[in-house]
Structures are given as structure tokens and as C-alpha cells.
C-alpha atoms as one frame of an Amber mdcrd trajectory, in Angstrom:
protein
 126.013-214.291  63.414 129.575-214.080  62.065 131.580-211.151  63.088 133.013
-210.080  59.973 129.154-210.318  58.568 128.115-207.869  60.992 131.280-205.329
  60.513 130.762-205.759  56.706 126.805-204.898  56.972 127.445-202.272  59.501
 129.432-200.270  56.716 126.198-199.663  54.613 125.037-197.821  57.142 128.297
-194.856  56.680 126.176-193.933  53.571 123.851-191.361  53.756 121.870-188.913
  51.186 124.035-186.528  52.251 127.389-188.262  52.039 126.445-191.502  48.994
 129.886-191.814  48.188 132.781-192.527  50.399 136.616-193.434  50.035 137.932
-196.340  51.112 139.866-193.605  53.839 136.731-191.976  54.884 135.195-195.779
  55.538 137.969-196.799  57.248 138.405-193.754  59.353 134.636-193.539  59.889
 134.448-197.174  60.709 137.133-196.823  63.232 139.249-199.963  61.230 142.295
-200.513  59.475 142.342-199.345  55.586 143.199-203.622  55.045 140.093-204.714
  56.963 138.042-201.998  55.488 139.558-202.782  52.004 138.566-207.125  52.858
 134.826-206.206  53.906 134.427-203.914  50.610 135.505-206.120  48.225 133.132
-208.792  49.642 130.111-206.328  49.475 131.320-204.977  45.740 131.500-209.411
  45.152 127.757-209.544  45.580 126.770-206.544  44.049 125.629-204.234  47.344
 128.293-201.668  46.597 129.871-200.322  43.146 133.430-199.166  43.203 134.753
-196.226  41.167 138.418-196.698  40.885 140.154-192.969  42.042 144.116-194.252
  41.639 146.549-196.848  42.563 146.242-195.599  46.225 142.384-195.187  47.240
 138.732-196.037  45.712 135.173-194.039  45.809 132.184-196.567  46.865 128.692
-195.964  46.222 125.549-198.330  47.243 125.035-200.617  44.667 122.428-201.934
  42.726 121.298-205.537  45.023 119.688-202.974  47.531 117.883-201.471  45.571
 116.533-204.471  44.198 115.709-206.096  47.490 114.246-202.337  48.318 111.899
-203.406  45.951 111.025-206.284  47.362 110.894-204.966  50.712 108.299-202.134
  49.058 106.147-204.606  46.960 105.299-206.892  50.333 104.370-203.674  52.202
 102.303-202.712  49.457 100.826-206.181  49.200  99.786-206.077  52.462  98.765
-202.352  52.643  96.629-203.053  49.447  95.409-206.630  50.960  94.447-205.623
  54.564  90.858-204.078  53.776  90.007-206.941  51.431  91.199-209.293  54.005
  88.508-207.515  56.843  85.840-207.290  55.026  86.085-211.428  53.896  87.051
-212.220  57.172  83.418-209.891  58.530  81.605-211.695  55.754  82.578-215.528
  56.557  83.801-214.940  60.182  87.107-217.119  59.427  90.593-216.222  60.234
  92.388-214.353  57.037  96.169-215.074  56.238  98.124-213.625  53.336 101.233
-216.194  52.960 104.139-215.517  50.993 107.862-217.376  49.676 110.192-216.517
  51.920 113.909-217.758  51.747 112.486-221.314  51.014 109.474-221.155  53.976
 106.070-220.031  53.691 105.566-216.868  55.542 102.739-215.547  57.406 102.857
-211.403  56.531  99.248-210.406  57.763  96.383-211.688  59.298  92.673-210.806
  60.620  91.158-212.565  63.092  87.685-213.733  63.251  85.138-213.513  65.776
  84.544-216.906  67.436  85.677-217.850  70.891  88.073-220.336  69.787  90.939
-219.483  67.490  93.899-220.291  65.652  97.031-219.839  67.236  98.943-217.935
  64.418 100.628-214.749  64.588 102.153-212.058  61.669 105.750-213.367  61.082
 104.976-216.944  61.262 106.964-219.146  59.000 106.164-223.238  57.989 107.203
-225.742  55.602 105.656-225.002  51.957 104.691-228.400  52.062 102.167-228.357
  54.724  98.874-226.242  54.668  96.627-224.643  51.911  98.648-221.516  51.763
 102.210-222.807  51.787 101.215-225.596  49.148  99.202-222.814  47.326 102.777
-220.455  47.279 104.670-223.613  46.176 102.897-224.590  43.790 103.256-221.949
  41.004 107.064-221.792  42.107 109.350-222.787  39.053 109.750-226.304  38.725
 113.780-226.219  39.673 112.519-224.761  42.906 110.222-227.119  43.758 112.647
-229.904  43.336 114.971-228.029  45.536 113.103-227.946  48.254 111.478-231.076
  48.087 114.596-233.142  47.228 116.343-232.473  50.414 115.641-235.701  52.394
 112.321-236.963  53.644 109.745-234.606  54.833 106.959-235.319  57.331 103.970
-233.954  58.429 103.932-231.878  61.732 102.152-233.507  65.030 102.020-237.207
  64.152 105.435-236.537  62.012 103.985-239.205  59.019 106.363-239.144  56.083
 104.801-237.380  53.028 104.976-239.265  50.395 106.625-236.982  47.420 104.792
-238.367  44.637 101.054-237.661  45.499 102.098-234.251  46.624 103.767-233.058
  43.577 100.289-234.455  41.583  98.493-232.210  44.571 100.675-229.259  43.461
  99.320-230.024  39.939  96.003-230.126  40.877  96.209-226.964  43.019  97.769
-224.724  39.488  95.209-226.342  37.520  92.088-225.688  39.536  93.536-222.570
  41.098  92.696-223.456  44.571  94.517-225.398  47.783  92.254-227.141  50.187
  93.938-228.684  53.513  92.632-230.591  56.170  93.949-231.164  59.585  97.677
-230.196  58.280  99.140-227.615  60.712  96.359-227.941  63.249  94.096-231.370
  64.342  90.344-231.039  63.472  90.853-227.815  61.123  90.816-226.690  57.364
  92.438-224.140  55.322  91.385-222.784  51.530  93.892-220.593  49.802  93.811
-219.045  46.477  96.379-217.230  44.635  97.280-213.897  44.443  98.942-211.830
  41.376 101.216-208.880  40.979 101.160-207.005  37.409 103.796-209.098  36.079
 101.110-211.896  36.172 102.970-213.835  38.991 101.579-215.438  42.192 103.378
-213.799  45.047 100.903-214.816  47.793  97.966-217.147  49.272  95.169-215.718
  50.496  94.246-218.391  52.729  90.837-218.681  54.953  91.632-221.183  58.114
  88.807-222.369  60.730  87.503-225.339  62.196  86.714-228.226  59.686  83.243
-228.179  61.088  82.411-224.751  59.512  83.860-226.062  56.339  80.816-228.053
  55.084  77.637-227.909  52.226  76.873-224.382  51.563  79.277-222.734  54.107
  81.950-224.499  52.241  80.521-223.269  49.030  80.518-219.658  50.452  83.896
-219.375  52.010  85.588-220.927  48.395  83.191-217.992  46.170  84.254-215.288
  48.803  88.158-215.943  49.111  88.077-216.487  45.106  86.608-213.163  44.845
  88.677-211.032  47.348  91.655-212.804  46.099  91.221-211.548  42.209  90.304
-208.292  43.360  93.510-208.050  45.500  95.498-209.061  42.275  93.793-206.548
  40.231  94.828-204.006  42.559  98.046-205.167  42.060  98.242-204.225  38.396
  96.989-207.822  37.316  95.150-207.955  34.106  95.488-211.986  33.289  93.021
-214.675  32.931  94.274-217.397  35.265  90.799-216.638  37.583
């Protein structure tokens, strides 16, 4: 990571609740740097918004944290409480249909995997909390981009060709921006053999109070467990888990 990056960051950590406004002297001194450097890495944190200057005089400033972190705070909080509110929803369907649970979220332009419960057959999935994949590839990731704003979905899809992992196939743009369609119209994703050979993921959407889909709650197994009535069971289940989940979130819509 770039040097001055890490000097600049490493100055939000001077402020405390004790001391949550400094002078551009107390930062430098504190900092162990030269008033000019200090003075350079301020103004590009004030720039973006994570600190607010009050001016003192002609010879020295008062900083306080600004108002970015607490808005990424927020964000920080919400997918803690997603997936402190999800986790017993996501046991209880994975106990029920004996599938691995995911909860996938947007993450800086990827599909991230933020929780998961195992099931309890001898051969799983190899996927772990953290994870992140293409949001073109797999029920949850296609679920997630598909109730992005359109602008967004042309961003990420416009850069180059994309291809699908393993046999590395190009994807062909068109059909999956009419799957996208399909997926917000019917309210479900449904991919087979897509991240793994031979298996089959189901996702359905999950809302937050401001009637947005932040995550997929996504059910992933072997495409052999995925037929007639088991099929039928797994899609009723995750449908139902999922719009519980969202009204624990505060959401009160209709989209289920």
C-alpha cells in the first residue's frame, strides 16, 4: 500500500473520546512529523470528507473526525447487524433442508461471502466467510447484481469480456442482462454448475427498512438434491427465511 496512504490513515487514529479535536501542532507533534507533511496528509483527509477543519488563525487549525466515518460506521454496523439478525434464520433453514447457507453481499464491485452454515453431508462446498467472486457468476452474486442501479450494472459489466470460471467460456452479455431481468421479476436466482461442476445454488433477496436488497440468501448443494419436490422445498424454505430476515430488518414492502 502507498506510504503516504498509510501515514495519512494512521492519523485518525490520534483521535480519541477523550482528545476529538486536535491542532494541526498537536498532530504533528503527536505524529512525530513535520507541521508541512502533517498539514499535506490533512488536507487530503478534509478533501474526502474523513476530517472537518475549524479554522483557529492564519497560523494553526482544530480538526475533528468528519462525517465519511461515520457514514461508513454505518455501514460497517448494518452488515454486523445483518448477519447477527440472519445467523439463526440461516441454522434453522440450513437444519430443515440440510444445504449449505450463504448470506452474499455488494462489496466494492464483488460479491461477498459475510456468513455461512454448513450442512451436514459428508461432502461439502469449499467456501469460507470472507469469500469474494464475480457478481456475474452464481445465484447469489447475480441475485446482489441484479437489483443494483442500472449505471452500476453497466459499470461492471462493460469492462471487457467476462468469462465463466473453470472452463473460462465467454458470457455472453446479452442473455445475462435478460437473466438479471428475470431474476428482479420473479424474485429468485437459480444457478447451475457456475462456481462449482455438478452443483446448484438458489438465492433470494434480502431487504433492509429502506426497502432495498442488501443481500442473497443463497442455499448451495449438489445439483442432485436439487430435483421434484426437494427442489420445491428448498425454493418455499429459502423464500420464507429470506422475508422473515427482511422483516427483521425493518422491511414492510411487497416485493415477496
Amino acid at each position: 500500500m502507498n506510504q503516504s496512504v498509510i501515514k495519512a490513515l494512521k492519523l485518525l487514529d490520534l483521535f480519541t473520546e477523550d482528545k476529538n479535536e486536535l491542532t494541526l501542532k498537536e498532530i504533528s507533534d503527536r505524529a512525530n512529523i513535520p507541521k508541512p507533511t502533517a498539514y499535506r496528509l490533512l488536507s487530503a483527509l478534509e478533501s474526502i470528507n474523513y476530517l472537518y477543519k475549524i479554522k483557529e488563525n492564519e497560523h494553526d487549525s482544530r480538526y475533528r473526525l468528519g462525517l465519511k466515518l461515520l457514514e461508513l460506521g454505518q455501514i460497517v454496523y448494518d452488515q454486523l447487524e445483518l448477519r447477527k439478525i440472519a445467523l439463526p434464520f440461516m441454522q434453522d433453514l440450513a437444519q430443515e433442508i440440510n444445504e449449505a447457507i450463504h448470506l452474499v453481499i455488494f462489496n466494492q464491485n464483488e460479491a461477498t461471502y459475510i456468513e455461512k452454515v454448513e450442512s451436514n453431508r459428508a461432502l461439502r462446498l469449499y467456501t469460507r466467510i470472507g469469500k469474494s467472486s464475480p457478481l456475474y457468476i452464481g445465484s447469489g452474486p447475480k441475485m446482489v447484481l441484479a437489483f443494483l442501479p442500472q449505471e452500476k450494472q453497466e459499470e461492471i459489466l462493460g469492462k471487457g469480456e467476462l468469462y465463466y470460471l473453470g472452463d473460462h467460456k465467454p458470457i455472453d452479455k446479452k442473455n445475462l442482462m435478460n437473466e438479471l431481468k428475470r431474476i428482479r421479476e420473479e424474485g429468485y436466482a437459480l444457478s447451475i454448475g457456475e462456481q462449482d461442476a455438478e452443483t446448484t445454488g438458489i438465492s433470494f433477496p434480502v431487504y433492509d427498512h429502506r426497502n432495498h436488497v442488501i443481500a442473497a440468501l443463497t442455499v448451495s448443494g449438489l445439483s442432485s438434491h436439487f430435483e421434484g419436490d426437494n427442489l420445491t422445498l428448498i425454493k418455499l424454505q429459502t423464500k420464507k427465511k429470506a422475508e422473515t430476515i427482511s422483516q427483521k430488518l425493518g422491511y414492510r414492502g411487497t416485493s415477496y
